[in-house]
C-alpha positions as CSV (number, residue, x, y, z in Angstrom):
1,X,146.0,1.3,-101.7
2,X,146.5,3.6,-99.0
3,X,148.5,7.1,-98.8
4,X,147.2,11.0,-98.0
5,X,145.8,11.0,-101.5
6,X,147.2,14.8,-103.1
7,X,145.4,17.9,-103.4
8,X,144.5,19.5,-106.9
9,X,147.7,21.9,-106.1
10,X,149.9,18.8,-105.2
11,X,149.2,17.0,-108.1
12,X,149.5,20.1,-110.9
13,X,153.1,20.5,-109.1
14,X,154.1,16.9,-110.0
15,X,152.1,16.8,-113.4
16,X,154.0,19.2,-114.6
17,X,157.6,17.7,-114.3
18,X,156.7,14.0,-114.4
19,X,154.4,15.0,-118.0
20,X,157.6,14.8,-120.2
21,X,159.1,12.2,-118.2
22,X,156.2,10.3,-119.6
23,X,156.3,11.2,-123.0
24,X,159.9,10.5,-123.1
25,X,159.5,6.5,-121.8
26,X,156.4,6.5,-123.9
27,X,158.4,7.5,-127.1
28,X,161.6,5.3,-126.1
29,X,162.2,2.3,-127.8
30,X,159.4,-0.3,-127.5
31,X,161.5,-3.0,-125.5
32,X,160.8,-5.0,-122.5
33,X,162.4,-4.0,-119.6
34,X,165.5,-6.2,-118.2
35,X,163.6,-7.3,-115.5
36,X,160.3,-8.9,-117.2
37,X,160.2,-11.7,-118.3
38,X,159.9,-12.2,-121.8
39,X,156.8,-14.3,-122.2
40,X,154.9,-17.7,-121.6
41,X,152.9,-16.3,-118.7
42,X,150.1,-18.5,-117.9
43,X,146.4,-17.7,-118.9
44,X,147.5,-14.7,-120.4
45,X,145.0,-13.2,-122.5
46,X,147.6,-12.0,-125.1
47,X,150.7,-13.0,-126.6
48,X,153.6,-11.1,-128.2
49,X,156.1,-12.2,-130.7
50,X,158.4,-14.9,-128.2
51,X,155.0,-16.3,-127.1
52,X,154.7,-17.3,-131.2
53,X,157.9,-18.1,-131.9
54,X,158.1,-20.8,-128.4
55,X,154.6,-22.3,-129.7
56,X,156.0,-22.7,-133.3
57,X,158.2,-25.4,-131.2
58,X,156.2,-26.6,-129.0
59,X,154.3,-29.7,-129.9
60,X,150.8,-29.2,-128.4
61,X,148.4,-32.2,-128.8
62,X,145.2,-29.4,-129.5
63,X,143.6,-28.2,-132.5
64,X,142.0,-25.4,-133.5
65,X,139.2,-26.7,-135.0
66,X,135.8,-28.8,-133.4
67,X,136.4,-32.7,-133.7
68,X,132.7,-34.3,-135.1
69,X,132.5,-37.9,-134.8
70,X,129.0,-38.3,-136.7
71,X,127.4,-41.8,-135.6
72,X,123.8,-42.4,-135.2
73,X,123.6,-42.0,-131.8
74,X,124.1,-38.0,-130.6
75,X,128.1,-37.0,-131.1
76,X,129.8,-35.0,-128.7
77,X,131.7,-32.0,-130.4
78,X,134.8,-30.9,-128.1
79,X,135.9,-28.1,-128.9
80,X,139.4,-27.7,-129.4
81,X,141.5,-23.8,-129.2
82,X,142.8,-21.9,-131.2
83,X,146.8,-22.6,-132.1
84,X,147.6,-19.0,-130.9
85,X,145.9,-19.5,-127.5
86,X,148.3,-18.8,-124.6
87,X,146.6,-22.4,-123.4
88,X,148.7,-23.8,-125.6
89,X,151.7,-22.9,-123.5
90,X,152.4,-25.1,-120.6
91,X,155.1,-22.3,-119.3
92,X,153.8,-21.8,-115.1
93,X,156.4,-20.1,-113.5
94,X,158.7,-17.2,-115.8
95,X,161.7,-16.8,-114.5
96,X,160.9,-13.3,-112.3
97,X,158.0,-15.1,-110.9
98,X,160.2,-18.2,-109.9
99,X,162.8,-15.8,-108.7
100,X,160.2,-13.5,-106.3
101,X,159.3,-17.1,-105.1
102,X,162.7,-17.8,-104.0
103,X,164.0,-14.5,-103.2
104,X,162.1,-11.9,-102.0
105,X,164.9,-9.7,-102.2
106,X,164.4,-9.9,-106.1
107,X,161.7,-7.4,-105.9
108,X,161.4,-3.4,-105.5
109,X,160.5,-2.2,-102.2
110,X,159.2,1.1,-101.8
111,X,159.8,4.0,-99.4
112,X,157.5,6.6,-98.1
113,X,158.3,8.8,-100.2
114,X,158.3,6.6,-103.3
115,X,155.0,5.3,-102.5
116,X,153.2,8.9,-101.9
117,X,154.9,9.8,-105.3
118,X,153.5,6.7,-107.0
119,X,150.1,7.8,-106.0
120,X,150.4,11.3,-107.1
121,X,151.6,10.0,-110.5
122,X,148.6,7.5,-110.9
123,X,146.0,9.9,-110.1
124,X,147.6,13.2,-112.0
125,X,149.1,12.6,-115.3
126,X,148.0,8.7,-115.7
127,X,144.4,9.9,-115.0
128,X,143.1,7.1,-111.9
129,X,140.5,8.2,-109.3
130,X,140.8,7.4,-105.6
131,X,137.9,5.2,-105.9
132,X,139.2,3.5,-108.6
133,X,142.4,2.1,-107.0
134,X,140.4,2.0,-104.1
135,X,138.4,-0.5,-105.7
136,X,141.3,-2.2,-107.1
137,X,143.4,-2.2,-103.8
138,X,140.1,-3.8,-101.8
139,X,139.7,-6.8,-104.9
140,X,143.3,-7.7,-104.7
141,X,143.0,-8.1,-100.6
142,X,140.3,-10.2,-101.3
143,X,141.4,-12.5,-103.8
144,X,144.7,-12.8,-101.9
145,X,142.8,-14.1,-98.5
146,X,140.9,-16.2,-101.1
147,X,144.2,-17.8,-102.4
148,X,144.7,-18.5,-98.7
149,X,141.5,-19.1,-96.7
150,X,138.9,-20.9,-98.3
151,X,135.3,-19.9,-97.2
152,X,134.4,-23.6,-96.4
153,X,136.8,-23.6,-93.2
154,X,137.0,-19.7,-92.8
155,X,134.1,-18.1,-93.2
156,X,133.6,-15.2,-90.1
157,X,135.8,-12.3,-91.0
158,X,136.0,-8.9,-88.9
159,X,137.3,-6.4,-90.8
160,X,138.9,-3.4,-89.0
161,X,138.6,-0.4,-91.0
162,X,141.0,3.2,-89.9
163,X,139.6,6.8,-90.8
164,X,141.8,7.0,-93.9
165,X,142.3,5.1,-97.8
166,X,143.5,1.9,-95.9
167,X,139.9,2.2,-94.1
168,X,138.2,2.3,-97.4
169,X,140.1,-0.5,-98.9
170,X,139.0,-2.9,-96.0
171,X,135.4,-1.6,-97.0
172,X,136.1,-3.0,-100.7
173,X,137.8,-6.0,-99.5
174,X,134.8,-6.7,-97.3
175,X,132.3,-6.4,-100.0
176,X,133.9,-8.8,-102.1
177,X,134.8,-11.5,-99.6
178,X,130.7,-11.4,-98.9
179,X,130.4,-12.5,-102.3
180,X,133.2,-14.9,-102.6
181,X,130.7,-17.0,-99.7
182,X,132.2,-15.6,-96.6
183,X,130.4,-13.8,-93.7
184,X,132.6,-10.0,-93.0
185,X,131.5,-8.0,-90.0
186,X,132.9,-4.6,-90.2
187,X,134.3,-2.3,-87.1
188,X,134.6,1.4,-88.2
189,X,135.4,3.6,-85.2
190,X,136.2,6.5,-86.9
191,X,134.0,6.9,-89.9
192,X,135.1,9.3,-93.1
193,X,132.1,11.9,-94.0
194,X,133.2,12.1,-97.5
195,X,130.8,10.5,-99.9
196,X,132.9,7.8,-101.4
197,X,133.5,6.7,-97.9
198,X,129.9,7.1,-97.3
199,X,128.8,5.7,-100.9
200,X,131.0,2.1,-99.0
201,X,129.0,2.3,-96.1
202,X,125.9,1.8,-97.9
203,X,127.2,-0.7,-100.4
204,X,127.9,-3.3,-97.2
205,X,124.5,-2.2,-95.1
206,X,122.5,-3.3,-98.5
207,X,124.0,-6.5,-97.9
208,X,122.9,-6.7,-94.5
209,X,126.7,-6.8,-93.2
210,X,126.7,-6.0,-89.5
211,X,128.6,-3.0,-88.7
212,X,129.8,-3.1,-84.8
213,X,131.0,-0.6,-82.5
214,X,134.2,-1.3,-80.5
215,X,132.5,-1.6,-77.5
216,X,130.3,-4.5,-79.2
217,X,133.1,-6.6,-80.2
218,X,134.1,-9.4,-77.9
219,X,137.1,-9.2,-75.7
220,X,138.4,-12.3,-76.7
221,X,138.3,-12.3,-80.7
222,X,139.5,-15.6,-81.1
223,X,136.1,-17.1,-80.5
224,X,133.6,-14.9,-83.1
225,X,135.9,-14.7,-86.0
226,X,138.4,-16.9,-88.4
227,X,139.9,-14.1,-90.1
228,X,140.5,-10.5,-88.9
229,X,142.0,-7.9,-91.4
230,X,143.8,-5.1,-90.2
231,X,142.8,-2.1,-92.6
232,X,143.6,1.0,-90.1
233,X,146.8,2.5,-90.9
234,X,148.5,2.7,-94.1
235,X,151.4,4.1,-95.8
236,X,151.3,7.9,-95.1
237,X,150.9,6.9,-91.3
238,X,153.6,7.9,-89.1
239,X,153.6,8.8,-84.9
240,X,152.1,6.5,-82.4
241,X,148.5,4.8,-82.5
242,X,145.3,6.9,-80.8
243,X,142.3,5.3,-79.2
244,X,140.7,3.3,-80.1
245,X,143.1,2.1,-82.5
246,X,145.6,1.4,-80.1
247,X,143.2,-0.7,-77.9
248,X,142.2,-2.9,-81.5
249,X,146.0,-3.3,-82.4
250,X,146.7,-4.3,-78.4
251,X,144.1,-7.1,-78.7
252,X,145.6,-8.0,-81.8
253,X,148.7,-8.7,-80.6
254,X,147.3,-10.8,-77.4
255,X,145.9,-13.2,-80.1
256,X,149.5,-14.1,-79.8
257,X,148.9,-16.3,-76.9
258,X,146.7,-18.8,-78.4
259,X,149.4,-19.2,-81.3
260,X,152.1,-19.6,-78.7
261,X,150.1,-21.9,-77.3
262,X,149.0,-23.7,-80.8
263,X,145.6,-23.0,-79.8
264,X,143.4,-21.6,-82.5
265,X,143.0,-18.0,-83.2
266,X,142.0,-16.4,-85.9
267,X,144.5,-15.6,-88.6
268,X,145.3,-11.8,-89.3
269,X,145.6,-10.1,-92.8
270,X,147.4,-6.6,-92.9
271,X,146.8,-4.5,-95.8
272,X,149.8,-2.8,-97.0
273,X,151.5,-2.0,-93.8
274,X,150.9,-4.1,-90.4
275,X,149.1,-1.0,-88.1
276,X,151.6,0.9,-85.8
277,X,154.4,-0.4,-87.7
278,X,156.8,2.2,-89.2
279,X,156.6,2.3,-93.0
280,X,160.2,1.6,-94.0
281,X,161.9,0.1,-90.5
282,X,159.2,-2.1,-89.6
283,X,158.1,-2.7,-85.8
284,X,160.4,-0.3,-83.5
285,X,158.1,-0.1,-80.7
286,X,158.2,-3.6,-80.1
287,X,154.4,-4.2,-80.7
288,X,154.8,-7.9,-80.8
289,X,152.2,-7.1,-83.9
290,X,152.5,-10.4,-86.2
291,X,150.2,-10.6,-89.1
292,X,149.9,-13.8,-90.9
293,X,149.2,-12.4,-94.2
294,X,150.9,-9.6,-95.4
295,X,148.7,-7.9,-98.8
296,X,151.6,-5.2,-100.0
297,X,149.8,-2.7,-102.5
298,X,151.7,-1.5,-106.1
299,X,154.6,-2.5,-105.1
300,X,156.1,-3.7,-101.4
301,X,157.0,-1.2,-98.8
302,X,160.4,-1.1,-97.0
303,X,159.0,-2.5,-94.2
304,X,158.0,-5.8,-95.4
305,X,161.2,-6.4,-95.9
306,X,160.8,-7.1,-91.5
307,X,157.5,-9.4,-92.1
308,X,158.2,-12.6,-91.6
309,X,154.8,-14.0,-91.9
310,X,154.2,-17.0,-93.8
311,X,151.9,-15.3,-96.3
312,X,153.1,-12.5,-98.4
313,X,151.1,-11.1,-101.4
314,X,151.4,-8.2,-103.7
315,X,148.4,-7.1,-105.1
316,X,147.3,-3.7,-107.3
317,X,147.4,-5.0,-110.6
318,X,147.6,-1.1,-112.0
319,X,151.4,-0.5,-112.2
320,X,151.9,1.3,-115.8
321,X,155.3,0.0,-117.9
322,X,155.8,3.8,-117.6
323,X,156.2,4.1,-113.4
324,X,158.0,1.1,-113.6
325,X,160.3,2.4,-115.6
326,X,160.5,5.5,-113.9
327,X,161.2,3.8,-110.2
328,X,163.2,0.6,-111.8
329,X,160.8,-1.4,-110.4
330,X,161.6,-5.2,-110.4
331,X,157.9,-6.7,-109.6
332,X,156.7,-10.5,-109.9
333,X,154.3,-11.0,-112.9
334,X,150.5,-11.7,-112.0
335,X,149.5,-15.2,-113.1
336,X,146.8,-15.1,-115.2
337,X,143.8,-13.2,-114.8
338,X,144.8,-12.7,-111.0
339,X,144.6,-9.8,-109.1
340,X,147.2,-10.7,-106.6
341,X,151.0,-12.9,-107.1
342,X,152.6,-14.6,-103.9
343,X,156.3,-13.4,-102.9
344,X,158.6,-15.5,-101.5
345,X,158.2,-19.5,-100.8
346,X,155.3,-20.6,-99.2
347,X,155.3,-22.1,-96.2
348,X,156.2,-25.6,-95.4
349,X,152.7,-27.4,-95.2
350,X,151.7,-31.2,-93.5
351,X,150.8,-33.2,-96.3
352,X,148.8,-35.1,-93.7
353,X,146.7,-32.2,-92.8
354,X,145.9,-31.4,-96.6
355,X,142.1,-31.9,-97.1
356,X,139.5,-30.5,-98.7
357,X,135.7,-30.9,-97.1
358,X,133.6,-30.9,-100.4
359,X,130.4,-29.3,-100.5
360,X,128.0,-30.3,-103.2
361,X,124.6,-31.5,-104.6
362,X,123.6,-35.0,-103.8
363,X,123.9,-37.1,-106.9
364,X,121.4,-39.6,-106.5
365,X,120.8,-42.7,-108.6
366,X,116.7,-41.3,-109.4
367,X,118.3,-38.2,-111.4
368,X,121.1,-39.7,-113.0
369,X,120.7,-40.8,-116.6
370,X,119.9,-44.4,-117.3
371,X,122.9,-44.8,-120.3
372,X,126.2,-43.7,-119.0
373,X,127.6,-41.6,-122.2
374,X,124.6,-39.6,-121.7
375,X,125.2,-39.3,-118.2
376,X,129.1,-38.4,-118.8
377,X,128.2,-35.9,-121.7
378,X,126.0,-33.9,-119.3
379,X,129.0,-33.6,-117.0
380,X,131.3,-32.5,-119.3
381,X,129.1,-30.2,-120.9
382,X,128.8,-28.7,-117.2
383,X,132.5,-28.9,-117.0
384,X,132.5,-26.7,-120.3
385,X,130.0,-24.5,-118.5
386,X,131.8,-24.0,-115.6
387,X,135.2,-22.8,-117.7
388,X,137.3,-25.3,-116.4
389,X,140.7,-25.3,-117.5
390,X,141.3,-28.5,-120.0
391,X,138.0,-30.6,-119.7
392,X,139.0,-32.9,-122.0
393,X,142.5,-33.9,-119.9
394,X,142.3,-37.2,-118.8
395,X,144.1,-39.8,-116.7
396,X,145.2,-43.1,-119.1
397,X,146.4,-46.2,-117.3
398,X,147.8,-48.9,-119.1
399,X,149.5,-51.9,-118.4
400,X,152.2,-54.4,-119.8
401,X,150.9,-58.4,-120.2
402,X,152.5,-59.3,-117.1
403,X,150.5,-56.6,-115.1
404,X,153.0,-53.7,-115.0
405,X,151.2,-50.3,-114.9
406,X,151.9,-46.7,-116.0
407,X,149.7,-43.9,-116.2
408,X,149.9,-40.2,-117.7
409,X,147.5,-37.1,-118.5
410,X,146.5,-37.3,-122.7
411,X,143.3,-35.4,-124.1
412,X,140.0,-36.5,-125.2
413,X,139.1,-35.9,-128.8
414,X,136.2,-37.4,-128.7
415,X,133.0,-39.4,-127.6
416,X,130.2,-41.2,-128.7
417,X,127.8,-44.6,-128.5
418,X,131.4,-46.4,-129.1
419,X,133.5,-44.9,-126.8
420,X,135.9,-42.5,-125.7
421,X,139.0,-41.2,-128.2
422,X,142.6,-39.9,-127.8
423,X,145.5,-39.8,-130.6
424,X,148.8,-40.5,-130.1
425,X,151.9,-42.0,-131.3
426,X,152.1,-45.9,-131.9
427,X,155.8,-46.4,-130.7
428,X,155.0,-44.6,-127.7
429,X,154.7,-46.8,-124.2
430,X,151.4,-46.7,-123.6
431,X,151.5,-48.1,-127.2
432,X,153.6,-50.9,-126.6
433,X,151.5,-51.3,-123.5
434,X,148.2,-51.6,-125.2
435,X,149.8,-53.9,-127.8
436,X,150.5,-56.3,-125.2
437,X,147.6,-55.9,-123.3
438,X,144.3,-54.4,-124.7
439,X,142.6,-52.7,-121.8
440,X,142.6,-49.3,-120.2
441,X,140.8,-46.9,-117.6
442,X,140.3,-43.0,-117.8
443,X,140.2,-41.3,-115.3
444,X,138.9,-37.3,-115.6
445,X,138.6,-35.3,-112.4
446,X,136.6,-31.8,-112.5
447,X,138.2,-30.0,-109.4
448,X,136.2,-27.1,-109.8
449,X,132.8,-29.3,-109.4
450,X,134.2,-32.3,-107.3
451,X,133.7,-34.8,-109.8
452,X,135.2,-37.6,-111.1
453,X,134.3,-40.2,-113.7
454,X,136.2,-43.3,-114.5
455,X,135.9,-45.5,-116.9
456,X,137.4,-48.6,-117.7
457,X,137.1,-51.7,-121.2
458,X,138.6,-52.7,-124.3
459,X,140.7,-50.6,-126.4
460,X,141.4,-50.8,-130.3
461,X,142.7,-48.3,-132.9
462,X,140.9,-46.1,-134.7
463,X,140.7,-46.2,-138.6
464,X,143.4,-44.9,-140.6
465,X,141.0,-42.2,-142.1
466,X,139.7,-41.5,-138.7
467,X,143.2,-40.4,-137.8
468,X,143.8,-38.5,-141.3
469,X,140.7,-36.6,-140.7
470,X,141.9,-35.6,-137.2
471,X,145.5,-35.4,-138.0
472,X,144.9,-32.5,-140.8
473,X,142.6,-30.9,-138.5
474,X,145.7,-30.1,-136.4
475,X,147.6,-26.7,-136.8
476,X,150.5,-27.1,-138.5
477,X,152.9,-26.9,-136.0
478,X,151.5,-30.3,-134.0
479,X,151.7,-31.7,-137.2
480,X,155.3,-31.1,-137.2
481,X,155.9,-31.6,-133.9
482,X,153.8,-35.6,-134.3
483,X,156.8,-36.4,-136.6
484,X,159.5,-34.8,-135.4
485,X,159.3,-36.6,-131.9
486,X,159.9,-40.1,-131.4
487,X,157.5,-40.3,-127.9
488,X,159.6,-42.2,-125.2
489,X,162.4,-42.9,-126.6
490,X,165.5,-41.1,-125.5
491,X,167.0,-38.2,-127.6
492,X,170.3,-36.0,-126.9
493,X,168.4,-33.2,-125.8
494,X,165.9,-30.1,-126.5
495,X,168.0,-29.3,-129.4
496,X,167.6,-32.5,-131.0
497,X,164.2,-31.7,-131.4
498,X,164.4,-28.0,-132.6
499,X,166.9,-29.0,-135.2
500,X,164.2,-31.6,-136.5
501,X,161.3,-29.3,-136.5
502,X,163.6,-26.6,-138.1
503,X,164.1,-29.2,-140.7
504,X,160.7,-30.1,-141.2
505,X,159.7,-26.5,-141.8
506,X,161.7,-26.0,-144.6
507,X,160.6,-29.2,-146.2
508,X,157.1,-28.5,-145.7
509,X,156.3,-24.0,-146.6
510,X,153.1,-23.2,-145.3
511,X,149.9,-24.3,-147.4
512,X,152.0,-27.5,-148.3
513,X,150.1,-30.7,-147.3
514,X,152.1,-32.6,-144.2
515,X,151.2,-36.5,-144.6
516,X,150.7,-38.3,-141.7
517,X,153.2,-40.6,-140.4
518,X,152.2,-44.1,-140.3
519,X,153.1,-44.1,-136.9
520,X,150.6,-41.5,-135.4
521,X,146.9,-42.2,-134.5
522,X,144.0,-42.8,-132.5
523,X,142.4,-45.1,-130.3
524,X,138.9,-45.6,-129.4
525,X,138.3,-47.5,-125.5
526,X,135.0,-49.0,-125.4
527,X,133.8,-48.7,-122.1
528,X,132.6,-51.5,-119.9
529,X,132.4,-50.0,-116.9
530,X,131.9,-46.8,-115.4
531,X,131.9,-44.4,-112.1
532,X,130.8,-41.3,-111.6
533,X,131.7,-39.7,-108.0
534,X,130.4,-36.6,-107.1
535,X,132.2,-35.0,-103.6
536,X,130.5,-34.5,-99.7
537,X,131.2,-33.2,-96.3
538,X,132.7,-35.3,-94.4
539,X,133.9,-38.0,-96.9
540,X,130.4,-39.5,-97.7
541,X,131.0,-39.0,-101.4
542,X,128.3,-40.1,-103.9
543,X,129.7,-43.1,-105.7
544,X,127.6,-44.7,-108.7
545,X,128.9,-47.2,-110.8
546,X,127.5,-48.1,-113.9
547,X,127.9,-52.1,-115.1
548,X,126.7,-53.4,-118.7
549,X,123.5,-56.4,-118.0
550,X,120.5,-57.6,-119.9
551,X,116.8,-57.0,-119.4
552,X,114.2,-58.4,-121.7
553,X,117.0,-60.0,-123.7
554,X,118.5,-56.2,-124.1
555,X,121.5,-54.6,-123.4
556,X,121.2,-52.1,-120.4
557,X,123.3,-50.4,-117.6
558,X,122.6,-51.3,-114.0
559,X,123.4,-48.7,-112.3
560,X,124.3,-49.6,-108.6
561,X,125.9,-47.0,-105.2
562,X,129.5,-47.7,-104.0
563,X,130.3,-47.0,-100.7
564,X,132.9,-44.3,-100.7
């Protein structure tokens, strides 16, 4: 967020014709513009009319009620969401997003002009402070270099911080990149008096985060940091770069060597607009200034239309439906909860090089619990804990009798002293498969903890009034849906299926009982084996396996470590 924020004067000369422009979208009629798309946005927290009508024919395998299997020994209740939950939509990409992705010329790009307007608009008639989109602006630069640069492999950032808004956003971004684990140095040359500026300042000192002079920094930055965010100059910039700015954006742009030279070096964020470039035309002195990570603000500026980077994020999420009328603004939607969406492709990666160095508490075989179901339920209650997206989505590998295998993702719906439960339909393939050929493994993987368990044994159906039970607990749509689909077997197409469902609905008006086709159910896999794997630096991952014995003439677990 960065511009010459407007006087009291400036801003009661725009309030006063934008006011009505305001009132006038703000009255119009309550449509989505063209360019949005109209819903199944994932994580969203709401959900508007499409979103119902797509989950009406969708045929989601969740319920909205808590599955209880009562047995003697302690039951694990799962719950289940809500039928309305924007979980239940399995939509990742909308179109606009997909598009952005693909085309970055898909999006709005803003000029100088537009931009400085956009501001005065936000903080006149809509009512935003400067620190509040300051504080905004600084989040989404964060989260963006988070999406990016993990803190495990990343850690030392310098940020360098410019006299004006851009300044105060790298104060913000540094704050929270200290508490998403990484270690931010700051280098402010050209410090603001004014108290919000100054109110920053002591935010980052109470943290203990060095603050260093140009003269302390090394000449060669490559070896003291990983990442290095360029927060001097913004939007409202224009004219060529003073000391000491222009000596920090010079060794900037020698960093270029190591690349050249595929050397490592640290990697360099701009915020909003790479320093010394011009705001709409990009880099006419010639700089040789190449960010790697591009963080545009609002909306894109003309100029990173020129950035060819391989990372290029928007961030901001602040845009009113009422400015982007106003400019026709064509902006990717933010996934989620995110503050920041990717524009354009991202780069071509080695698959080789892909690895993750886990960091994480030793599981050890003195803490573990001595019966495996226990041992799983505290795991998955920390998986609950921890907000995980679908806990309960589990690998199931089957196999035909003469040893052919298949896998796919189903969901637990429950747990207890007798093993692990899904539902399903009994014509599917992993039916057939387990007609043929009893057995299974699960596999569930926790990626925000770096655990896995697997678990492997027999595997029968449930009872019939098991499945009844479960099978009415269902909203009523995936109780449509379980008899309207013939699982794995071939159909015509989508339509097929709608027409069916449409069908169904008429036959069955809500508050009429649905029976249960014969051929939906559950099955229950009694384990016989298990694994619990916890992940460590350097691929020394805990491995403890779990096998049924006897001591005393009773059934036990030995539990024994697996080398990883």
């Amino acid at each position: 967020m960065q511009s010459n924020y407007p006087s009291a004067k400036a801003q009661a000369r725009e309030k006063a014709s934008v006011h009505q422009q305001l009132l006038t979208a703000s009255n119009a009629k309550r449509a989505e513009p063209a360019n949005l798309p109209i819903g199944m946005r994932p994580f969203l927290r709401k959900t508007h009319l499409m979103t119902r009508l797509f989950f009406t024919h969708s045929f989601s395998l969740k319920s909205n009620s808590t599955l209880i299997i009562p047995q003697s020994f302690r039951s694990l209740q799962i719950p289940l969401s809500n039928p309305n939950s924007s979980s239940e939509i399995r939509w990742f990409c909308s179109k606009s997003r997909i598009e952005a992705m693909q085309n970055p010329e898909a999006i709005s790009y803003l000029s100088q002009r537009e931009a400085a307007e956009v501001d005065e608009i936000l903080m006149g008639p809509l009512g935003f402070s400067v620190d509040q989109l300051m504080e905004l602006a600084g989040l989404s630069v964060a989260t963006s270099i988070a999406e990016v640069y993990k803190a495990s492999e990343y850690k030392r950032v310098l940020v360098i911080c410019g006299p004006g808004n851009n300044g105060g956003d790298g104060l913000v971004a540094a704050r929270h990149l200290f508490h998403f684990g990484y270690k931010p140095s700051i280098c402010y040359p050209k410090k603001t008096p004014k108290p919000l500026y100054a109110g920053l300042v002591t935010q980052l000192e109470s943290l203990s985060i060095p603050f260093l002079t140009v003269e302390d920094l090394p000449l060669d930055l490559s070896k003291d940091f990983d990442i290095i965010i360029d927060a001097i100059f913004g939007f409202s910039f224009h004219g060529a770069p003073r000391p000491p700015f222009h000596d920090l954006i010079q060794r900037l742009v020698s960093l270029n060597e190591y690349k050249e030279a595929n050397q490592r070096s640290p990697v360099i964020v701009s915020v909003d607009v790479p320093s010394g470039w011009h705001v709409e035309e990009g880099d006419i002195s010639d700089s040789s200034f190449k960010p790697d990570m591009l963080v545009s603000l609002t909306a894109p500026k003309l100029c990173a239309k020129k950035f060819d980077g391989p990372h290029h994020f928007l961030g901001g999420r602040f845009v009113p439906p009422s400015i982007v009328n106003k400019y026709n603004l064509h902006l990717p939607p933010y996934p989620g909860t995110a503050m920041c969406v990717r524009i354009g492709k991202p780069p071509q990666v080695d698959i080789a090089a892909l690895r993750e160095n886990y960091i994480s508490p030793e599981l050890v075989e003195k803490n573990v619990e001595a019966d495996p179901i226990r041992q799983f339920r505290e795991w998955f209650d920390d998986a609950i804990a921890a907000n995980l997206r679908e806990p309960n989505a589990m690998s199931l590998s089957t196999a035909t009798s003469d040893g052919k295998p298949s896998s796919r993702m189903v969901l637990l719906k429950g747990v207890d002293e007798d093993g692990f439960v899904w539902y399903t339909n009994y014509e599917s393939r992993k039916a057939h498969n387990l007609a043929e050929n009893p057995r299974a493994s699960l596999v569930f993987f926790w990626e925000g903890l770096n655990r896995q368990v697997r678990v492997e044994g027999s595997v029968q159906k449930v009872s019939e009034g098991e499945s009844e039970q479960y099978f009415h607990s269902r909203p009523r749509g995936s109780q449509l849906g379980a008899i309207v689909s013939p699982q794995s077997s071939v159909v015509p197409g989508r339509h097929f299926l709608i027409d069916k469902y449409k069908e169904l609905e008429d036959k069955y008006p809500n508050g009429s009982l649905i029976p249960k086709p014969k051929h939906w159910g559950g099955y229950r896999l009694k384990p016989e084996l298990f694994e619990f794997w916890q992940g460590q630096p350097s691929r020394l991952h805990d491995r403890l396996q779990y096998s049924p014995c006897e001591i005393d003439g009773k059934k036990a677990w030995k539990v024994e470590r697996l080398a990883p």
